[in-house]
C-alpha positions, 0 to 999 in steps of 0.5 A, a space after each residue: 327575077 322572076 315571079 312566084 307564078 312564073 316560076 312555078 309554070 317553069 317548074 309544071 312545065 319541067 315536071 313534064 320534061 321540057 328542057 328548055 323550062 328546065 334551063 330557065 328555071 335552074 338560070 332564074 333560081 340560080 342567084 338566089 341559090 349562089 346568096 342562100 349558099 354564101 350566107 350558108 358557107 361563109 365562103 364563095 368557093 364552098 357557095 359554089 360548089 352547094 350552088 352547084 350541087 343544089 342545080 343538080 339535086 334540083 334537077 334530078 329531083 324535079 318530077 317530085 316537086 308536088 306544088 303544095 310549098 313556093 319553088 323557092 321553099 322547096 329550093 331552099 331546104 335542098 340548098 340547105 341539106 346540100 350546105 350542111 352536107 358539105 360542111 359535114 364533109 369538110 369536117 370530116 375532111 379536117 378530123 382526119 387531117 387533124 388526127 393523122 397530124 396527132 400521130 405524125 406528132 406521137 410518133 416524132 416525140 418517140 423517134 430519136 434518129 433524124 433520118 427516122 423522123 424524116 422517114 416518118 413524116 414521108 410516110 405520113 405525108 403520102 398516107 395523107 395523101 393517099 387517103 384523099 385519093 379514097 373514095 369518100 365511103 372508104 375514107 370515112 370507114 378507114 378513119 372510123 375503124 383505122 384510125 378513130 379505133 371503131 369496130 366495124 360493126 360500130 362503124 356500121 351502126 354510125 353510117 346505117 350500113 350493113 356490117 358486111 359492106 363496111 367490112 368490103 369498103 374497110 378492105 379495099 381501102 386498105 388494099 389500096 393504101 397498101 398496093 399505092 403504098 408498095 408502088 410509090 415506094 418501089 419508084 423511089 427506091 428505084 
């Protein structure tokens, strides 16, 4: 590992655009990062991936770095920021499988037929499946507003977005679901 002093020449010398302090800088905080991560996450796969994802905050975000705090304090509130978001992201990933089992469950109790609740659980698979496929922002807002009953100004005011680009993404992401939907059901169908 390198020193404190070493590192915060690597980070001038990439402040001002050298690659090659740049690769070394991100190759010597790279370990410190991956512990930080797993000790963050539990997990080395999810350490990975905040890991990975601090190198790339850090450096795109390295002219920025004015020098009055350690690299590595600097370092460790991005690998921080970047392990809260991921676990926020897993959450959020986890309460739309959980809820979408919820209604897999309400809607089997009320079925009778075999075949309808075969139908069903097809029908909620490839939803399930489907909605992974979304892009993050179009999942969250279908989930908010589709599945968790928001309106879509509430849903907005949770996001901090504007109404109406919620309204946009809540629209393509039914379009979409629709449109896959349509499609996978005409190919088995066929």
């Amino acid at each position: 590992m390198l020193s404190d002093g070493e590192i915060l020449q690597l980070a001038a010398r990439a402040r001002k655009g050298e690659q090659e302090a740049l690769g070394r800088l991100a190759g010597a905080l790279r370990p410190l990062i991956c512990r930080w991560a797993l000790v963050m996450t539990g997990d080395p796969d999810d350490a990975e991936d905040v890991a990975q994802l601090t190198l790339m905050k850090m450096l795109a975000s390295i002219e920025r770095f004015d020098g009055r705090s350690r690299v590595t304090s600097w370092v460790y509130r991005i690998t921080r920021n970047a392990s809260l978001d991921h676990q926020h992201r897993q959450r959020q990933g986890q309460r739309l499988a959980d809820k979408l089992e919820q209604f897999a469950r309400a809607d089997t109790l009320r079925l009778e037929d075999p075949l309808d609740n075969i139908e069903m659980k097809r029908t909620l698979g490839l939803i399930r499946t489907l909605l992974t496929e979304l892009p993050m922002t179009q999942r969250e807002i279908f989930d908010l507003v589709d599945l968790q009953g928001l309106k879509p100004r509430e849903a907005a005011d949770l996001l901090e977005m504007n109404p109406n680009t919620v309204r946009v993404h809540l629209f393509r992401a039914r379009r979409k679901l629709r449109n896959e939907m349509l499609a996978r059901g005409r190919g088995e169908g066929s």
